[in-house]
N, C-alpha and C positions, 0 to 999 in steps of 0.2 A: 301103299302106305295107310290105307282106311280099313277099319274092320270089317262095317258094316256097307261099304258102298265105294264108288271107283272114286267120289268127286264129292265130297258136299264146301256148297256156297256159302260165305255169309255176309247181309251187308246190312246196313243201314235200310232204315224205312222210307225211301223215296217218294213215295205216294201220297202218306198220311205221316201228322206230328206225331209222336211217338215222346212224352217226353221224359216216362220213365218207365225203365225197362223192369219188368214185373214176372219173367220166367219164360222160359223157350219159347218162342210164335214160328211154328212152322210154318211157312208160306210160301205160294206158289208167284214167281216172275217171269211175263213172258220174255220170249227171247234169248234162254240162258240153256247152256249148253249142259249146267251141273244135275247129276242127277237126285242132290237135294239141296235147298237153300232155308235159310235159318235166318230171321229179323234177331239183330241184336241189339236193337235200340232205335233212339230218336236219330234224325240229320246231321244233329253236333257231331263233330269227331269226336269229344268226350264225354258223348255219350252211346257211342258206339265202337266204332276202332279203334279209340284209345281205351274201350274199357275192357281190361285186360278181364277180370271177372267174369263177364258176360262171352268172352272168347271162349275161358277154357271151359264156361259150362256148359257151354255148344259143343265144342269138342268133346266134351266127356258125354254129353247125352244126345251125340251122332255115335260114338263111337270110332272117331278118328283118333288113329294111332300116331299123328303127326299134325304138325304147325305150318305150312310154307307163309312166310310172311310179307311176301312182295318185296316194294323196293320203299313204303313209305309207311306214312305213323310207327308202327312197335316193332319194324325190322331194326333198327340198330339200338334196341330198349331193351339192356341185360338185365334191368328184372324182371321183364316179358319171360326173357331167355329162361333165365331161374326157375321161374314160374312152373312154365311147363315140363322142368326136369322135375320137376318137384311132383307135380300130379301125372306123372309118367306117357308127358307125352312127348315125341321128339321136335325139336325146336331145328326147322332147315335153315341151317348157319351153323357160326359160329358158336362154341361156349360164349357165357354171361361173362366169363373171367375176360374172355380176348375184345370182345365186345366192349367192356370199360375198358381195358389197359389200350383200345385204338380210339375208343370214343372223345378219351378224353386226350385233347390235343397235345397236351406240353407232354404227358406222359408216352404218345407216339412219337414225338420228337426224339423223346430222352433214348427210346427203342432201336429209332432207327440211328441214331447217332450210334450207336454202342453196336450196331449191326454193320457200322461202316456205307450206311446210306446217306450220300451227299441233303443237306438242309438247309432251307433258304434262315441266311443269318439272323437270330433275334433274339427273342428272350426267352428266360421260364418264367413260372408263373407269379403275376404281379398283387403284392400285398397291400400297397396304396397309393396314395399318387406321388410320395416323394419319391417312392424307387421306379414307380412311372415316370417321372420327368427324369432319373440319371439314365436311367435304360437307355429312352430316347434321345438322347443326347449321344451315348455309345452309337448305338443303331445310327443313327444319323435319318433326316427327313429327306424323303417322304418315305413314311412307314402305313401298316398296318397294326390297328388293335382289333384282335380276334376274341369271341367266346370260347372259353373254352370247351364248352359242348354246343354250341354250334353247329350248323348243316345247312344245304338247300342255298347256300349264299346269304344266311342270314349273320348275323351280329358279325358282321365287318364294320369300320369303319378305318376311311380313308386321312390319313391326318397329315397335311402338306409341310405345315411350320410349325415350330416352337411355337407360335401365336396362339395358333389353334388350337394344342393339345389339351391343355386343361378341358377346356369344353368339351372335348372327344373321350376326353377319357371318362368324365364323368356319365356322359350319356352312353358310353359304350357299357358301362358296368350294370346299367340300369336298364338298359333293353335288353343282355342279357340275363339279367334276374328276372325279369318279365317275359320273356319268350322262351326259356330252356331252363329256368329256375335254381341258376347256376350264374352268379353275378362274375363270377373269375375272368379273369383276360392273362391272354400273353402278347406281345408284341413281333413283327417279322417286319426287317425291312421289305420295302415295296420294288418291286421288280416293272418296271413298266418292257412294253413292246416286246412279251413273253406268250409263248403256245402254254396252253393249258392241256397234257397229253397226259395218258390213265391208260396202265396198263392193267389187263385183265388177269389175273390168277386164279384157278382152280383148287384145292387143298385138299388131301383123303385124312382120314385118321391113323394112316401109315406112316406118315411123314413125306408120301410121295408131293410134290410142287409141281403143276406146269404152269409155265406162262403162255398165254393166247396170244401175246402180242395188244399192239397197241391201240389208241383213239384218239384223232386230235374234237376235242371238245370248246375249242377257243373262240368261235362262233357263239359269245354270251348277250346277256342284256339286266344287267343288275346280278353278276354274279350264277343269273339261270340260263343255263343252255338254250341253243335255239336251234342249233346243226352238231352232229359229230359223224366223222366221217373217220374209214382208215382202211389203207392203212395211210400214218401223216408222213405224207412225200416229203418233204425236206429233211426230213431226220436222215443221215446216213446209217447204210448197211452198220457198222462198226460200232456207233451209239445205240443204235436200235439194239445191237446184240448185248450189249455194256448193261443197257437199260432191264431189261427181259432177264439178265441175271440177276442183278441189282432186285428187283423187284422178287426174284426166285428166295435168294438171301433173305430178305423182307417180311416174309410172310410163313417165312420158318423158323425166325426171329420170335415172331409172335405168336408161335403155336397155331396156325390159323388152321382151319378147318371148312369148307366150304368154296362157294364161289367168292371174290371177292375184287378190291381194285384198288392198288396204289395209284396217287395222282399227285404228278411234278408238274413245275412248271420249267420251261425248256425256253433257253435266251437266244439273243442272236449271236451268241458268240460260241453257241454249241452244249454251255452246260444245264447239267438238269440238276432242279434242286428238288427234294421231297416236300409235298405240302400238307398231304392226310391221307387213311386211308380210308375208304368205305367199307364196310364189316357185310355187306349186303347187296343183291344184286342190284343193278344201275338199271336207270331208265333205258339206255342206248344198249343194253347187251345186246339186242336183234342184229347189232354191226360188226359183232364178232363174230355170231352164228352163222352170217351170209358171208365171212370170206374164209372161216376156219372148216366150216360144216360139224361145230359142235354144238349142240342142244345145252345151253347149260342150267335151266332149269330139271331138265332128265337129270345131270349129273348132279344137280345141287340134292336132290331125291336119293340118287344113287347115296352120295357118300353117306347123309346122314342115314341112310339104310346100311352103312358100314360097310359096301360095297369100297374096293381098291381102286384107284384110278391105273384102268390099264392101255394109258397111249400115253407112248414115247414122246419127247420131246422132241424129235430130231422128225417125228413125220408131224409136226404143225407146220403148215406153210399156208402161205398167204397170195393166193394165185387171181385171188379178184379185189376190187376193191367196191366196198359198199359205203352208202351215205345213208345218216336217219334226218329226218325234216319233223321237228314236235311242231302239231296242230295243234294250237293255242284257242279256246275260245275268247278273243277279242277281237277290238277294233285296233287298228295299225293305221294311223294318219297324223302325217307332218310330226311324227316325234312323242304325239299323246297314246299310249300304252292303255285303253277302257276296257276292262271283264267285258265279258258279253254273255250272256244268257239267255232260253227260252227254248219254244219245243221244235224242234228239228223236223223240217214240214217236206224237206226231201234229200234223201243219200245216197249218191253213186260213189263206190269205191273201187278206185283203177284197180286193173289185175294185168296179168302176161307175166312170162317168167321171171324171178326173183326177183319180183314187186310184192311187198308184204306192208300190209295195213292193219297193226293192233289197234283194237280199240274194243268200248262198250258201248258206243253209243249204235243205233237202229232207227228206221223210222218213224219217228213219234214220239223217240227219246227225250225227255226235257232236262235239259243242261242246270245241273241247281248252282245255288251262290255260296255253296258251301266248303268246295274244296279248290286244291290248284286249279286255272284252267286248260290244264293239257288235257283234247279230248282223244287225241290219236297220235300215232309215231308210222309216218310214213318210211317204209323203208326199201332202199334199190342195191342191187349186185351188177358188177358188169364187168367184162376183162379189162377193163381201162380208166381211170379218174374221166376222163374224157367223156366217155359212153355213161358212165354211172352219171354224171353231172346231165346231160344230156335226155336220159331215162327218167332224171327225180323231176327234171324239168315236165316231161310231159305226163308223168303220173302225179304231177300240181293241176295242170291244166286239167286231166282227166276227172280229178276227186271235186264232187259235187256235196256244197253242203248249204243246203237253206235252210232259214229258221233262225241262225244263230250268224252272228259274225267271227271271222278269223281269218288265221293269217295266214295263207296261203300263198295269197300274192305277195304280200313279204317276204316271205320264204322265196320264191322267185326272184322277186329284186336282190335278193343276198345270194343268190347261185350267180347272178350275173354279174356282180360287184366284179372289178380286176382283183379286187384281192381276194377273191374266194377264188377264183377260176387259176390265178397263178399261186396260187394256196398259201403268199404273204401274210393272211389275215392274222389278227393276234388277238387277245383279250379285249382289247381297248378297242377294236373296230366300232363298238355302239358306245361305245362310255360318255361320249358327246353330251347325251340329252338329245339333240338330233344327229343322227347318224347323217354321215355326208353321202347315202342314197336317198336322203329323204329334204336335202336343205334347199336340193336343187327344184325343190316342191313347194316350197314354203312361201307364199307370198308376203311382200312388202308389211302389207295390212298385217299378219299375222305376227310378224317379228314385231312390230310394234306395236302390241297390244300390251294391253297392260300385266307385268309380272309382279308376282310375290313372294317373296321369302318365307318359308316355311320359318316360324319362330322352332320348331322341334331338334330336325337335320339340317336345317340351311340351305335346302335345295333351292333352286331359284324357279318358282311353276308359273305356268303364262295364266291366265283369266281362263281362256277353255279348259284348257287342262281341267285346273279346278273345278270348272262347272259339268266337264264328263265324269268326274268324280263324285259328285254330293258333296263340294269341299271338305273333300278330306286328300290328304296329301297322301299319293300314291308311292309315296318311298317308307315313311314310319307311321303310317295312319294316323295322323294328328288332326283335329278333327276341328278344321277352322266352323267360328261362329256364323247362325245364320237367321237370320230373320223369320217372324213367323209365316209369310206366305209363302218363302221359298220350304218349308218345312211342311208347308200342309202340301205345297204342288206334286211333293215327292211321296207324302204319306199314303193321300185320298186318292181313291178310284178317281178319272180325271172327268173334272166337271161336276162332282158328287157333295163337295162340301157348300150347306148352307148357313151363312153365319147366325146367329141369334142374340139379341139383345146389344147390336153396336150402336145405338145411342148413351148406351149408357159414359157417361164420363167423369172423369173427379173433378171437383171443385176444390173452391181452397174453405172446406168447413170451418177450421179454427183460425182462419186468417194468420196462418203464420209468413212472417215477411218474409216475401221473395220466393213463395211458393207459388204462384200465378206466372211468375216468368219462366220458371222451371218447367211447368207443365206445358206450356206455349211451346218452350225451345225441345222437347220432349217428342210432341206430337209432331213437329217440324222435321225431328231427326228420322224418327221410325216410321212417320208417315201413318199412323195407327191411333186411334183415341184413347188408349192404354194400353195395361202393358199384357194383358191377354186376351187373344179371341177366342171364343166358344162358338158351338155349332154342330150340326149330324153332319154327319158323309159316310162314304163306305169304303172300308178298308181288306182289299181282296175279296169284294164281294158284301160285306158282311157291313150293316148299317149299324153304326158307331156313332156315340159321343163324343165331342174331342172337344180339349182345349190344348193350345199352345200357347207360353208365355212369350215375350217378345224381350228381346236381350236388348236392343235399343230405346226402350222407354223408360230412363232412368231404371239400366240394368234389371227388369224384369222386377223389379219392386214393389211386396205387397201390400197395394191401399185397400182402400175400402169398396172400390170399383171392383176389382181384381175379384176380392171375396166373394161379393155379389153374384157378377157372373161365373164364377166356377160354381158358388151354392145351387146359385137359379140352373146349371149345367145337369148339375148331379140329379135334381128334384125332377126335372123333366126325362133327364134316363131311367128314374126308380121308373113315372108315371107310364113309361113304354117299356118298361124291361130292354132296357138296351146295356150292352158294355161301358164303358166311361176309357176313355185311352187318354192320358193328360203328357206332354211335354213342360219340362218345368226349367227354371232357370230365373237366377233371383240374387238379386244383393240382399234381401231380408227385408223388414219390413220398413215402410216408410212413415218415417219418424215424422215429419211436416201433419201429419193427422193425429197423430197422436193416440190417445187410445184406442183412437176408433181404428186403426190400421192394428194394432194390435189384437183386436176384438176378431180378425178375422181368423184368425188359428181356430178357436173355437169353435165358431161358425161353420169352416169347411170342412173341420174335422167331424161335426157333428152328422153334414151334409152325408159323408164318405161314409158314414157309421149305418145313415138310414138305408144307404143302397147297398153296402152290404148286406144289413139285415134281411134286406127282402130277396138275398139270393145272387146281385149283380156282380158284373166283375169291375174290376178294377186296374187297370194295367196302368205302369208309373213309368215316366223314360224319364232322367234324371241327365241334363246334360252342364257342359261346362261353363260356369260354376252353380251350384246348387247348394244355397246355402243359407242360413237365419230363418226365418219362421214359413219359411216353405218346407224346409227341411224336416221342420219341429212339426208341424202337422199335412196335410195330406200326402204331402212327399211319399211319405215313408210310412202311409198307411197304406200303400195299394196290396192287391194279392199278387201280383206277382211286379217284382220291382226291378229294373233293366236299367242300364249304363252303357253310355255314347264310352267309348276307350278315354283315359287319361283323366277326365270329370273330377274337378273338384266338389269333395259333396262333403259340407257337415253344419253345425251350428254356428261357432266362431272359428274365425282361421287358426290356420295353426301357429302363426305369429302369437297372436292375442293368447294362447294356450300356452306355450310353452312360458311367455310372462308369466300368467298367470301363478303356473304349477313350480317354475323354477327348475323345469325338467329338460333336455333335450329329445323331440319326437321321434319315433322311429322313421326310419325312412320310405318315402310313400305315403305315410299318415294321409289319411283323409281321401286319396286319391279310388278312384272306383276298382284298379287292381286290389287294393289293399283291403279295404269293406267286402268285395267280395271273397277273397282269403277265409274273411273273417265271419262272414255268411249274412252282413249287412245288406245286400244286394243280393239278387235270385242270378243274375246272368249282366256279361258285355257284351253288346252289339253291336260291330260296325255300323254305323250309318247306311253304306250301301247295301246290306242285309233287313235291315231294319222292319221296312214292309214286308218281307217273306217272313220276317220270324213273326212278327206281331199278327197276323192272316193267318197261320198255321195255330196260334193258340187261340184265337177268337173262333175259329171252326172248332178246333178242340172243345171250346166251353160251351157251343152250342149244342155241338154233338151230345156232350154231356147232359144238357139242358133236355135236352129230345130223348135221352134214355131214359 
């Protein structure tokens, strides 16, 4: 399928920031089996494999006659698809046209309904929330509100009672504008104590359909796979055959073309209902390879090579059964789900017959914090569930990985569950929050510690939890508040930051009443002598000025102290050419001083202006809420300016504006998704990424500095 070569690669710049992509970088990676590979950007996905741009002019200047696009970013992205029909290159999949009409859910629904494919009961698509609330009333609780473009397990939300719905519905519309850019929902009632099973389809441009047969995938944790195994033993011969048709019908309904996967969910009382389908190949295909013996990346190649699919349907049979086990990079304890990351310091990967281990990672690999963390997909064949279950177990045991944490031995404990082993298991086996393999683990001490309710999704998170997180809630990234020593302990090389000028303190200069008690009760609360520290440390190596504001001293508030030491901060970074990295966070300026708090906009502005001039950088993190004469001056003079997720950032709130104007705001207003739309902001950064991104441009600006 390549012109000029059997294989070219392309990835992301791993090694070095990259952070904007400036024309084809050839470059050599060890360890890679392709015979050429091509940088097409920075680390970000959208700045590399989401940029569709920088794909096709790799493509076009290798000389590849074709696309294959895995199974994530721009595989089910019909204007990818478009794309490359357009600059003549073949896209392996589907048309753009089948790609929307399956992508978008309610219109797959409308599909398979009209193709006579059983549907779990629900809605079409929802225009606001009055015909939200009659739906759900039809529907009956407990339902689902789904995205309509949607994937991965994302933009679900679960909604038990009329109580809850309004809130569900609102936050459903808003996380899917924000994650898929597509605020649409439809509604499905919820099906508890159901197999989640996907069957595999093949498609030529003949009209020829096979079906592969099936995968039970119900082995989940937040909607993401953790096991799929098949073939799924409870299903009877007679369903399994119903199903396999059903699914044949399905995907010639839809004009499909390619590999692809319907996925029902499947009750205890035998029936299957249709849920979506995926236009792309799946993570688990390897578990159809090992019990069919078909290659369907070869055939995905074949078709779009307009090659015919020439095997019968009547010689598919299923004579082994195989199981996959995704390697996760994280930690797995008592219920807390933590990334994990770092450079992989040694790898044994089991082998013996139909033991297969995909993956990229090698010795020396460094795990980044940028994308999912599945680092591998173990996978077993064997003539028996039995034996296979038996096999996965000891090619866990076998697979060595240091450097990095993961879940292996999780995976373990879940082959041994009674319900994986009697193959009972359903959707819901983790849905707990603690899995009952894990509760039996949990000590006293830990159940009562202290929990918190996410103000965002409602989840209920323990204290650790949070704290393996950098408080942020590991279900919708809401990004609880934090003081400034827990923010320097996560920023700074550890042991590196030294403070500078903490005697300084405010007084009550204008003797306004009851500003001496305030300050007292202030420095009580934060434990701090105001409301920011200043200081060097070193950030990924690299020796840094930093300030942090402090959210507990009368809300980060700018007096005249504040000013001081950020000026005196800046003047000492010009005097050593060092970077300036500031965290900020601020109810505005503190009125109790009066002008003189006012005064300091100027002042720091003035500060930021002379360290620019002489060449410095300036890095701004902007966290929640960010707002009044922080905002108005050094905020939002930095060079390059970054946003904690969801951050409220501007002058006055949007209450006091919309009085104001006599307007209604748009939605989002003010919020850091929306400024950076709007190009007010440079970038959003998880918290947990935070130091990797801000380390990768501070070596950037030096590097540049030494050129």
């Amino acid at each position: 399928m390549m012109a000029q070569s059997a294989c070219v690669l392309i990835e992301s710049d791993g090694e070095k920031f990259t952070p904007y992509f400036t024309g084809i970088n050839k470059v050599k990676f060890r360890n890679k089996l392709a015979d050429e590979s091509y940088c097409i950007g920075g680390v970000l996905s959208k700045d590399s494999y989401l940029n569709q741009n920088n794909i096709i002019s790799t493509a076009l200047a290798s000389g590849a006659s074709a696309i294959h696009p895995g199974y994530g970013f721009l595989s089910e992205n019909p204007g990818f698809a478009a794309l490359c029909q357009k600059n003549g290159i073949a896209f392996i999949g589907p048309s753009d046209k089948v790609i929307s009409k399956m992508g978008d859910k309610d219109m797959a629904r409308k599909t398979m309904i009209e193709a006579g494919v059983p549907v779990i009961p629900g809605s079409s698509l929802i225009e606001d929330l009055t015909q939200a609330v009659e739906e759900a009333k039809r529907i009956g609780f407990p339902l689902l509100i789904k995205a309509r473009s949607g994937g991965g397990g994302r933009g679900i939300r679960l909604v038990k009672s009329a109580e809850e719905f309004e809130q569900n519905y609102n936050m459903a519309t808003q996380e899917a504008l924000s994650a898929f850019g597509d605020g649409m929902v439809y509604m499905e009632k919820y099906l508890k104590h159901v197999k989640h099973i996907e069957m595999q389809i093949l498609a030529d441009n003949y009209g020829n359909v096979l079906c592969l047969g099936e995968r039970d995938c119900s082995v989940q944790r937040k909607n993401q796979k953790l096991i799929e195994e098949s073939p799924a033993v409870l299903i009877p011969e007679e369903t399994r055959r119903k199903m396999m048709e059903v699914s044949a019908k399905a995907a010639a309904a839809a004009n499909y073309t390619g590999a692809g996967t319907i996925e029902y969910l499947y009750d205890k009382d035998g029936n299957f209902y249709f849920m979506e389908m995926n236009t792309r190949l799946q993570v688990e295909h390897p578990v159809t390879e090992m019990i069919t013996g078909i290659d369907l990346v070869k055939w995905q190649i074949r078709i779009a090579a307009g090659l015919k699919l020439n095997i019968p349907q009547d010689a598919i049979t299923f004579d082994n059964h195989a199981i996959e086990c995704r390697i996760n990079a994280e930690k797995v304890h008592q219920g807390i789900y933590r990334a994990s990351g770092g450079k992989i310091e040694m790898l044994h990967i089991p082998g013996g017959p139909q033991v297969r281990f995909d993956t990229a990672i090698y010795h020396g690999y460094t795990v980044p914090p940028f994308y999912d963390s599945m680092i591998g997909k173990l996978i077993v064949s064997a003539k028996t569930r039995d034996e296979a279950i038996r096999k996965m177990k000891a090619a866990l045991c076998e697979l060595i990985i240091e450097g990095v944490e993961h879940n292996a031995e999780f995976q373990m404990e879940l082959l041994s569950s009674e319900e994986f082993e009697n193959a009972t298991y359903t959707t819901d086996l983790l849905a707990e929050g603690y899995s009952k393999l894990e509760r039996s683990a949990v000590s006293n001490e830990t159940l009562d510690e202290l929990t918190v309710t996410c103000p965002r999704c409602k989840n209920t998170l323990t204290s650790s939890e949070l704290l393996n997180w950098l408080n942020v809630c590991p279900y919708c990234r809401y990004h609880f508040r934090i003081n400034t020593r827990q923010r320097l302990r996560w920023i700074c090389d550890k042991d590196s930051f030294v403070e500078i000028d903490k005697e300084l303190e405010s007084t009550n200069i204008i003797n306004f009443p009851g500003y001496d008690k305030k300050l007292e009760n202030a420095r009580l609360e934060s434990a701090e002598s105001d409301a920011v520290i200043c200081g060097f440390g070193t950030i990924g190596g690299v020796e840094t000025a930093i300030f942090v504001m402090e959210p507990y001293f009368m809300m980060g508030s700018m007096g005249s102290v504040v000013g001081e030491k950020i000026t005196r901060l800046f003047e000492a970074a010009r005097e050593k050419n060092k970077p300036v990295v500031g965290f900020t966070v601020s109810g505005g300026a503190r009125m109790q001083e009066g002008i003189l708090s006012l005064m300091q906009m100027a002042k720091t502005s003035g500060a930021v202006k002379l360290h620019s001039d002489a060449g410095n950088l300036f890095i701004c993190v902007l966290t929640d809420p960010t707002t009044g004469g922080v905002t108005a001056s050094f905020a939002m003079e930095a060079d390059i300016i970054i946003s904690e997720p969801f951050a409220l950032i501007g002058f006055a709130g949007p209450r006091v504006i919309e009085q104001t104007i006599k307007k209604k705001l748009p939605s989002g207003f003010q919020r850091a998704e929306f400024l950076l739309e709007r190009g007010f902001i440079d970038e959003i950064v998880d918290r947990r990424n935070l130091k990797t991104y801000i380390t990768q441009v501070l070596k950037l600006h030096i590097k540049t500095d030494n050129n």
